[in-house]
C-alpha positions as CSV (number, residue, x, y, z in Angstrom):
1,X,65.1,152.8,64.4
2,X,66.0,156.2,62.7
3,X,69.4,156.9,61.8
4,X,68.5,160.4,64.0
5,X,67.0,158.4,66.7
6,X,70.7,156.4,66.7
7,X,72.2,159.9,67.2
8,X,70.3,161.2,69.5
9,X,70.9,158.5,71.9
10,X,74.4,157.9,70.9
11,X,75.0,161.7,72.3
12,X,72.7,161.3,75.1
13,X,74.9,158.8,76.2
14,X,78.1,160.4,75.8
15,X,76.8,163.5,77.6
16,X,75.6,161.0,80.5
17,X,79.2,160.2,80.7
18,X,80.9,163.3,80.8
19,X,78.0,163.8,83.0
20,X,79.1,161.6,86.5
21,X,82.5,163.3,86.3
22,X,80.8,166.7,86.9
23,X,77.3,165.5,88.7
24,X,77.2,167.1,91.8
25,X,79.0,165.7,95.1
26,X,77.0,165.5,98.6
27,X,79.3,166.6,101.8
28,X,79.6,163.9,103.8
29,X,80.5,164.5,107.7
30,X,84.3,163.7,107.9
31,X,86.2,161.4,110.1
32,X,88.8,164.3,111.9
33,X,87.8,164.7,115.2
34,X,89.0,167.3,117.8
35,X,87.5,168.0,121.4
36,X,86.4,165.0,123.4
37,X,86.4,161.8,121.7
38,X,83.6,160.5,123.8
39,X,81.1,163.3,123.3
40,X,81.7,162.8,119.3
41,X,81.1,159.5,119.5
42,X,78.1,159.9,121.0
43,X,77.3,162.8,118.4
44,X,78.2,160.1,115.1
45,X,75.4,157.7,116.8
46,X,73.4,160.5,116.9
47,X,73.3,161.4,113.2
48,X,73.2,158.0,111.7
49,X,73.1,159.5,107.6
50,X,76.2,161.5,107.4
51,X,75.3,162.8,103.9
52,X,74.5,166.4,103.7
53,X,76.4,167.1,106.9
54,X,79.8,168.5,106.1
55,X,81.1,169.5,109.9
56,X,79.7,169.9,113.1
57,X,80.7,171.8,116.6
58,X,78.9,170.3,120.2
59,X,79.3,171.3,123.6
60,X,76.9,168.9,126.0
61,X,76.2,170.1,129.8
62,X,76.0,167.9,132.5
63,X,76.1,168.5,135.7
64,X,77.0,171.9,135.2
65,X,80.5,170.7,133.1
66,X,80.5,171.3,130.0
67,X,81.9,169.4,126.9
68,X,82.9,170.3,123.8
69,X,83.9,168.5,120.4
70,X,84.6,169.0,117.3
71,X,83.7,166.7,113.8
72,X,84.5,166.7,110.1
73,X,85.6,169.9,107.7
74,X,85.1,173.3,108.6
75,X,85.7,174.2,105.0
76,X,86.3,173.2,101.3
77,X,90.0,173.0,102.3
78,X,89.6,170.0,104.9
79,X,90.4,171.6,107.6
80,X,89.1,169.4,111.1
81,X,86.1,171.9,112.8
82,X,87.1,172.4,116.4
83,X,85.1,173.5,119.9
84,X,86.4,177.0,119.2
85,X,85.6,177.3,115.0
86,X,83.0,180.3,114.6
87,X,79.6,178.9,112.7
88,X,77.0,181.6,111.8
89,X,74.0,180.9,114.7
90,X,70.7,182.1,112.9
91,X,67.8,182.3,114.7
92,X,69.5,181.6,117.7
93,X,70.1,185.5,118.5
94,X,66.3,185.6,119.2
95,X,66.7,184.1,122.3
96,X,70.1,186.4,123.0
97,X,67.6,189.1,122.8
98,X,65.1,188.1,124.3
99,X,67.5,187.4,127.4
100,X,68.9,191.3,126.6
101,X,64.8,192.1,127.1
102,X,65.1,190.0,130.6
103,X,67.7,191.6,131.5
104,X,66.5,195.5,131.4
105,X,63.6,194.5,133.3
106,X,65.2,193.1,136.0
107,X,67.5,196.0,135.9
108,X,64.4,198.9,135.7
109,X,65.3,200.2,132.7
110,X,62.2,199.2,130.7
111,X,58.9,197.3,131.7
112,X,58.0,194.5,129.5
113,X,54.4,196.1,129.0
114,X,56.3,199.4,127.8
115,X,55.2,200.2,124.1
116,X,57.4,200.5,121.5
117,X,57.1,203.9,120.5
118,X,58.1,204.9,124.2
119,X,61.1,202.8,124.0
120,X,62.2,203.9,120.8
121,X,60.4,207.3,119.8
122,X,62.0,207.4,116.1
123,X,59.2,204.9,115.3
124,X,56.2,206.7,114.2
125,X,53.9,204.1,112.9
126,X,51.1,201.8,113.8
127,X,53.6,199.5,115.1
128,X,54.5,201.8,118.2
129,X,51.7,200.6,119.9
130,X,53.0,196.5,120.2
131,X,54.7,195.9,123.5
132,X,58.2,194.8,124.2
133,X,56.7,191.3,125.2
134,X,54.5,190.6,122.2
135,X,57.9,191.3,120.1
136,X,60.1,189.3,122.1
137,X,57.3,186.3,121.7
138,X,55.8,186.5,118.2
139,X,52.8,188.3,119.4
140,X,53.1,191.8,117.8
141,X,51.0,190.9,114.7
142,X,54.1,191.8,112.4
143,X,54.8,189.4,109.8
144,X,57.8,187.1,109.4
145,X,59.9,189.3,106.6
146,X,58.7,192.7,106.0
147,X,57.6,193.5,102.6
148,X,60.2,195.4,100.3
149,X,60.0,196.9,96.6
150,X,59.9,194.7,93.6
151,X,63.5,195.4,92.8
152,X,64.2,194.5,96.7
153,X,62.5,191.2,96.3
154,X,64.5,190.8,92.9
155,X,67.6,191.1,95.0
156,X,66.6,188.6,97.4
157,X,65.3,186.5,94.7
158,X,69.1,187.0,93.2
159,X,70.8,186.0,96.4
160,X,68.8,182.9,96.8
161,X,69.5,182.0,93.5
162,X,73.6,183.2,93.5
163,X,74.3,182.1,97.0
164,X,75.0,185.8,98.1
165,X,74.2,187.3,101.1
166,X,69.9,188.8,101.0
167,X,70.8,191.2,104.1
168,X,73.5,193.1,102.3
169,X,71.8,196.3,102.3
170,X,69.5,196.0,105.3
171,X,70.5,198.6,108.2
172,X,68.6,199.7,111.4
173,X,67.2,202.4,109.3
174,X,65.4,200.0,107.6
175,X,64.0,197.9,110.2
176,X,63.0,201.1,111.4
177,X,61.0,202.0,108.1
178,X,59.9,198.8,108.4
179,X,58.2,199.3,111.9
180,X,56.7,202.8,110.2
181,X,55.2,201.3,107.9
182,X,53.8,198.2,109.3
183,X,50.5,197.8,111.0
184,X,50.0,194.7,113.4
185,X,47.8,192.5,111.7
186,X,44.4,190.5,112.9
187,X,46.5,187.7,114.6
188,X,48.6,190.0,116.9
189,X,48.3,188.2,120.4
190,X,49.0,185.0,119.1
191,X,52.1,183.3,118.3
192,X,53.5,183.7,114.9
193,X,56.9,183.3,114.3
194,X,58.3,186.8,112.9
195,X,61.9,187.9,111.6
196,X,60.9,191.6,112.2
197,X,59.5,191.4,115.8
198,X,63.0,190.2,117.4
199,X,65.0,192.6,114.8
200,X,62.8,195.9,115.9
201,X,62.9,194.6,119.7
202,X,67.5,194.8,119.5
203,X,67.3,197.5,117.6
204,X,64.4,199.4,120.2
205,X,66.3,198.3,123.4
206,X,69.9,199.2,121.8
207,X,68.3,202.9,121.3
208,X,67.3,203.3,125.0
209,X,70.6,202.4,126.0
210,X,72.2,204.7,123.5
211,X,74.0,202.3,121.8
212,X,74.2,200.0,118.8
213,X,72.4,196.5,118.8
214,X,76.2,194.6,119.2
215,X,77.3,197.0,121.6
216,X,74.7,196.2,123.8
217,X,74.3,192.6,123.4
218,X,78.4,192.1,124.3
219,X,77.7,194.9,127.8
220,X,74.6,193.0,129.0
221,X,75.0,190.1,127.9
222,X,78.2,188.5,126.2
223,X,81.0,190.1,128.1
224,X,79.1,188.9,131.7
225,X,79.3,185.0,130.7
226,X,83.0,185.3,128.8
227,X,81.2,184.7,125.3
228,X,84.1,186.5,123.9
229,X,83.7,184.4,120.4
230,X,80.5,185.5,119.9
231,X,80.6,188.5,117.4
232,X,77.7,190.6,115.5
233,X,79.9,191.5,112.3
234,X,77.8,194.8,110.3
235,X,80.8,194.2,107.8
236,X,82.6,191.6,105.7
237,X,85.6,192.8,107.0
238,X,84.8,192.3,110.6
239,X,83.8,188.3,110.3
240,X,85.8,186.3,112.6
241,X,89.2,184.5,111.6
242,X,89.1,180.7,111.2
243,X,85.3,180.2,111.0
244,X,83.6,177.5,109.4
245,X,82.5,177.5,105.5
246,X,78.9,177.9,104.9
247,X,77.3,175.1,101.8
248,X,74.3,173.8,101.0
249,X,74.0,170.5,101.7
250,X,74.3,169.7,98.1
251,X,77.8,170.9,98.6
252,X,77.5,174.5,97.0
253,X,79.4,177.2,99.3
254,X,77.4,180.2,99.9
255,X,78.7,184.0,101.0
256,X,78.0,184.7,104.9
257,X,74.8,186.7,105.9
258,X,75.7,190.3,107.1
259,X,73.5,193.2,108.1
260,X,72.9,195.2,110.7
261,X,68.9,195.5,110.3
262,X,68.2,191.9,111.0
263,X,70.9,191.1,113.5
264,X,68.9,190.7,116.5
265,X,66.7,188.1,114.6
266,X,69.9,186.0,113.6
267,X,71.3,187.5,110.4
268,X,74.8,187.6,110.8
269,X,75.9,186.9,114.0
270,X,78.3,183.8,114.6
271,X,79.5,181.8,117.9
272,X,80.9,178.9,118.6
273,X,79.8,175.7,120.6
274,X,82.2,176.6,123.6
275,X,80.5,180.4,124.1
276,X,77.0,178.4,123.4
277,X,77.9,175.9,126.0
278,X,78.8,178.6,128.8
279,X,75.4,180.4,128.0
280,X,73.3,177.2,128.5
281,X,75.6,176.3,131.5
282,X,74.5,179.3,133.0
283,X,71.3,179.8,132.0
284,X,70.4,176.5,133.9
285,X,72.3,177.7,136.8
286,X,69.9,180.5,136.7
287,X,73.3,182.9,136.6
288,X,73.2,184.2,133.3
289,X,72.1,187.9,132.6
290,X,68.2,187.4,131.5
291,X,68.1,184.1,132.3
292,X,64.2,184.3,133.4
293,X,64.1,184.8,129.7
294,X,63.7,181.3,129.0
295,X,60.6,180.8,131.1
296,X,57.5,179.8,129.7
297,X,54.9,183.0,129.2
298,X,52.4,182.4,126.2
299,X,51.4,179.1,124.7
300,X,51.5,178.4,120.9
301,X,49.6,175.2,120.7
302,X,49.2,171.9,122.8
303,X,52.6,171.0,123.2
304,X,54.8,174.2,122.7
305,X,55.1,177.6,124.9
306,X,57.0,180.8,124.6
307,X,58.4,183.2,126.7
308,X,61.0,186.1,125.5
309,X,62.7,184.0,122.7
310,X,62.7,180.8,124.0
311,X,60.4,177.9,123.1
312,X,59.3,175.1,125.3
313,X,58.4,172.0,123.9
314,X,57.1,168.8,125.2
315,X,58.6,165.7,123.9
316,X,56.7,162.7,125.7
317,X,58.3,162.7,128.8
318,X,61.0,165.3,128.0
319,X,60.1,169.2,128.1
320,X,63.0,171.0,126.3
321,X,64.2,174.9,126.5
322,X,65.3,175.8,122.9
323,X,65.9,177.6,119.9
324,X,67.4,176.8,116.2
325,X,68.7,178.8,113.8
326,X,69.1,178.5,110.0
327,X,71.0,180.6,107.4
328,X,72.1,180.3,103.9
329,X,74.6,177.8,104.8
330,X,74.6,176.9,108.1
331,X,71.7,175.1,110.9
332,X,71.9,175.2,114.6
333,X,70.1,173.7,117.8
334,X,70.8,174.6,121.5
335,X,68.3,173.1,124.2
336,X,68.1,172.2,127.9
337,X,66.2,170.4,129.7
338,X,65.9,171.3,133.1
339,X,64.6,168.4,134.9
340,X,67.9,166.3,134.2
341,X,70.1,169.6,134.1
342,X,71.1,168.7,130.3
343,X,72.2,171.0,127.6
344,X,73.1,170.8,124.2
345,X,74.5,172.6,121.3
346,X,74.8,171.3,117.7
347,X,76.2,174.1,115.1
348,X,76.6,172.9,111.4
349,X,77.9,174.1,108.2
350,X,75.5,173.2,105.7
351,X,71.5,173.7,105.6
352,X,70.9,170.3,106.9
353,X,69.1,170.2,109.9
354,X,70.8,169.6,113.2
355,X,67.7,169.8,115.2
356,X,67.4,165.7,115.5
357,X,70.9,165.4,116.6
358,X,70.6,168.0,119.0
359,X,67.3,166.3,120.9
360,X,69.1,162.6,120.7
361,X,72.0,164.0,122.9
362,X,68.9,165.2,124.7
363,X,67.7,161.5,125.3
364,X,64.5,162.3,122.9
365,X,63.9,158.9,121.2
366,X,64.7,159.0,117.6
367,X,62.0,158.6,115.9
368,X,60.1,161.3,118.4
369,X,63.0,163.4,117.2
370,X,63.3,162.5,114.1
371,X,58.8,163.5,113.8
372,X,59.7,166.9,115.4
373,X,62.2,168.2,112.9
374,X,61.4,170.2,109.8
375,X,61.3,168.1,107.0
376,X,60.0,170.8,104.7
377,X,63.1,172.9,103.2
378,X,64.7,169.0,102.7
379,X,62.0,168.0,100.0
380,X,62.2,171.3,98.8
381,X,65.8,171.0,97.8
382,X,64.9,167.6,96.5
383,X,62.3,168.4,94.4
384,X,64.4,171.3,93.2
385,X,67.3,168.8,91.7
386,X,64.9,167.2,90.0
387,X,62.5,169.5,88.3
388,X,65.3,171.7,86.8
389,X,67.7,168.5,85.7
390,X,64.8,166.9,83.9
391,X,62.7,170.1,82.4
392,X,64.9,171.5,80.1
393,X,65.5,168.5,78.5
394,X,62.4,167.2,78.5
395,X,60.9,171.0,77.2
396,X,63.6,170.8,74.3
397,X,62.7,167.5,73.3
398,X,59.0,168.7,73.3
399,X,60.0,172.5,71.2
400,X,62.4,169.9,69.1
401,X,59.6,168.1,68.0
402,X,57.3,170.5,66.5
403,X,55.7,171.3,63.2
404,X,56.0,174.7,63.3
405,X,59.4,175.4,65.0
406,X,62.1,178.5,64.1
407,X,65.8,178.8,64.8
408,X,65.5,181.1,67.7
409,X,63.2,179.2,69.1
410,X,65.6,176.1,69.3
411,X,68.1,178.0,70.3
412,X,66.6,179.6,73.3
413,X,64.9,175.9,74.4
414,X,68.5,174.6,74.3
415,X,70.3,177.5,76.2
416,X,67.1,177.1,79.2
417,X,68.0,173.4,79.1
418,X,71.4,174.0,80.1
419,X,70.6,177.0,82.6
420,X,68.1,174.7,84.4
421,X,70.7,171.6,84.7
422,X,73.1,174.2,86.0
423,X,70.4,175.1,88.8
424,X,69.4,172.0,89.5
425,X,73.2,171.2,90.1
426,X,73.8,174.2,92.4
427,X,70.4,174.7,94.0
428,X,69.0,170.8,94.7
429,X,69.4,169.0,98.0
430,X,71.6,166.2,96.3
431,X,71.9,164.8,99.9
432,X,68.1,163.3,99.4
433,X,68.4,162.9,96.0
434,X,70.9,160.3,94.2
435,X,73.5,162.2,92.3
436,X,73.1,160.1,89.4
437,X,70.1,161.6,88.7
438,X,72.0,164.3,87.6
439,X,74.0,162.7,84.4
440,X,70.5,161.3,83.0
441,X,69.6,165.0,83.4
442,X,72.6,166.2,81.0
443,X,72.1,163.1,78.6
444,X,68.2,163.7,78.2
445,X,68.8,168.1,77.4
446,X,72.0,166.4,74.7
447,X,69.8,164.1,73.4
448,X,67.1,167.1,72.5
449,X,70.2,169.4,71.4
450,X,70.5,166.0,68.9
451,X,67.0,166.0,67.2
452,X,67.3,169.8,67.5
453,X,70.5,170.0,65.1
454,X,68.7,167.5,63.0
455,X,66.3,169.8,61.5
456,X,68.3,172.9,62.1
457,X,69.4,174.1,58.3
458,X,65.7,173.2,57.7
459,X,64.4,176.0,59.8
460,X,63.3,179.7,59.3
461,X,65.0,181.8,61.5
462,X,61.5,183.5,62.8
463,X,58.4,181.6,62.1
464,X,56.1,184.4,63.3
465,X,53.4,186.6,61.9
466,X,54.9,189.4,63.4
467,X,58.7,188.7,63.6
468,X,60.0,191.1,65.8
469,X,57.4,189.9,68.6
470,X,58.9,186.5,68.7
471,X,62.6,188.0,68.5
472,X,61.5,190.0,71.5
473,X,60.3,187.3,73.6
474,X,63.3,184.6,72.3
475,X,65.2,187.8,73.3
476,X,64.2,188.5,76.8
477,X,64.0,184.5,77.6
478,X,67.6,184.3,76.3
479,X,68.7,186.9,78.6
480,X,67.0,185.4,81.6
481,X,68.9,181.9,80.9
482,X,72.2,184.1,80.7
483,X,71.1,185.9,83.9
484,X,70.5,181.9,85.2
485,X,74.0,180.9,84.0
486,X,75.8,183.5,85.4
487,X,74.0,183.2,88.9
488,X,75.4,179.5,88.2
489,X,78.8,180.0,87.6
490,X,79.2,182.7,90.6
């Protein structure tokens, strides 16, 4: 064996080392419990794998009462999550809205056949044609996000990548634009889940009453049921005291979602499992403003239908009311079943799914449950962690290993090695993934730092017919590993 072979792994190894005291650390659902002891009992059987869940809020309905409990941390501080800690809802809000579109017709003020153009004139486009009802169901042909300039799409690309918030910048003026400039597409009539149907549909209603999406939503809606923790903050400085602490469920915190453009879609507005317990509570009553909303209009496929924001699925022998939401840093289910009178909300504060827990406390079997959740954005995260821990290393080993090879070549191959253990330490889903992974990552991009430094004095600094071409592309890769770092250590 090579005396730079020796080295190489000698510094691997060392690396590896320093490498589990910084490899990244899954939450784990805590032990603190608040509420009802009995309901989070029942909620701890329910999510058997605690990793990736970091706290959780439940209210259960039965029989018309309604429970409530709290689990685990509601931040990075440890503090216990109660029935009353604010969690950001998501894509909840779309059935909120749907239930404000419920409630106008009952009341006269629109028809759910009225066009959008007549409900809300500013909108000049193709879209005006699409109907309150095709919006409020996925039927309007728009598509999910609506398509924005490259530097817009940089700045969402930034967000994912930094954990900020993608919706700073979106107001109503631009789901307006949005809705100009849109055309429904071939599909319109059938159901395809969209971000900007729901978002034009608050924003449309909220200009025929005169009055800004929130506004409305808390007359109609939230102020009738005593949802008075329920809030649609347009500003950072109007998110509500005491709320939970959004991560991935690798562990890395992420900034809240705020704008006002998406809002009625679910970017931005938080509740808690208390306020989510009285809507469901009353909802099966058949009290609650727009509660016809939930009924079953248009069918998406064999076992799932949709009326104004609501889905109904069929589970076997259970047919469940729902919704979910998902955000950068938080997931959340609420459901009812109306044959046993059963309701459920699950709110967490990291991207892992809560959908599964949600149907258990339903009585859907697990593994029927378990089928029915999304197991997409999981292996996502997972293949995420390890791509970028492995490929830098494993690129500089290959770029350390060449005949032809310059310093800034090296150079750049070793600062991308580092920028992509840095992303795959922030951005994977180290709850599927073993965290050890992680230090075999950092000793593998050492170990090609090693045979890199090897040959280093031995090397031209530009190998290149035409040097300032290489320098110009060693230059702009450099910058987009800083760029990667910096998004890193945000």
């Amino acid at each position: 064996m090579s005396r730079a072979t020796v080295t190489a792994l000698v510094v691997a190894l060392i690396a590896a080392l320093v490498g589990v005291a910084l490899m990244p650390r899954a939450p784990r659902l805590g032990a603190q419990t608040t509420g009802d002891h009995d309901l989070a009992a029942a909620v701890r059987s329910a999510a058997p794998d605690p990793s990736g869940h970091r706290g959780l809020a439940v209210a259960l309905v039965e029989n018309g009462r309604i429970r409530t409990a709290g689990l685990g941390d509601r931040d990075l501080a440890g503090r216990p999550v109660e029935p009353g800690t604010p969690f950001e809802i998501g894509s909840v809000t779309k059935a909120l809205t749907g239930m404000l579109l419920a409630d106008l017709v009952a009341a006269g003020v629109v028809g759910p056949d009225d066009r959008l153009g007549a409900t809300w004139p500013e909108v000049t486009g193709r879209a005006r044609d699409v109907t309150l009802a095709e919006l409020a169901s996925h039927r309007a042909g728009l598509p999910r996000i609506a398509p924005g300039s490259p530097l817009g799409w940089a700045r969402i690309l930034w967000s994912n990548v930094s954990g900020g918030n993608p919706y700073a910048d979106q107001g109503v003026a631009s789901i307006r634009g949005a809705a100009d400039r849109l055309s429904p597409d071939d599909d319109r009539g059938e159901v395809h889940y969209s971000n900007v149907g729901p978002s034009v549909l608050g924003h449309a209603l909220a200009a025929k009453a005169g009055v800004a999406y929130p506004e409305l939503l808390r007359a109609r809606l939230l102020g009738p049921l005593g949802m008075t923790a329920t809030v649609v903050p347009t500003r950072d400085d109007e998110l509500p005291a005491g709320r939970a602490q959004g991560s991935r469920a690798g562990g890395r915190p992420l900034d809240p979602w705020v704008g006002a453009g998406y809002a009625p879609a679910g970017a931005g507005p938080w509740s808690t499992a208390e306020d989510l317990g009285r809507l469901l509570a009353a909802t099966l009553a058949g009290t609650a403003p727009g509660a016809d909303a939930a009924t079953a209009r248009f069918r998406e496929d064999d076992d799932t239908r949709i009326g104004y924001g609501w889905f109904t699925t069929r589970h076997g022998d259970h047919e469940v009311v729902w919704h979910n939401g998902a955000t950068g840093g938080f997931r959340s289910y609420v459901g009812f079943e109306r044959a046993t009178g059963r309701a459920v909300v699950v709110l967490g504060n990291t991207d892992k799914g809560v959908e599964p827990i949600g149907m258990r406390l339903l009585g859907v079997p697990q593994k029927t449950a378990d089928s029915a959740a999304s197991v997409v954005l999981p292996w996502i995260g997972a293949g995420l962690a390890v791509a970028f821990t492995f490929l830098g290393g494993l690129s500089l080993l290959g770029t350390a290993r060449r005949r032809q090879l310059d310093q800034v070549t090296v150079l750049a191959a070793a600062v991308w090695a580092f920028a992509y253990l840095g992303l795959g330490h922030r951005l994977g889903d180290w709850s599927v993934v073993p965290a050890w992974l992680w230090p075999l990552g950092a000793g593998l991009s050492a170990a090609g730092v090693a045979v890199a430094a090897t040959r280093w004095r031995a090397l031209p600094v530009v190998d290149a017919r035409v040097p300032w071409r290489r320098l110009l592309s060693v230059a702009s890769s450099l910058v987009a590993a800083v760029l990667a770092v910096v998004a890193v250590a945000g």
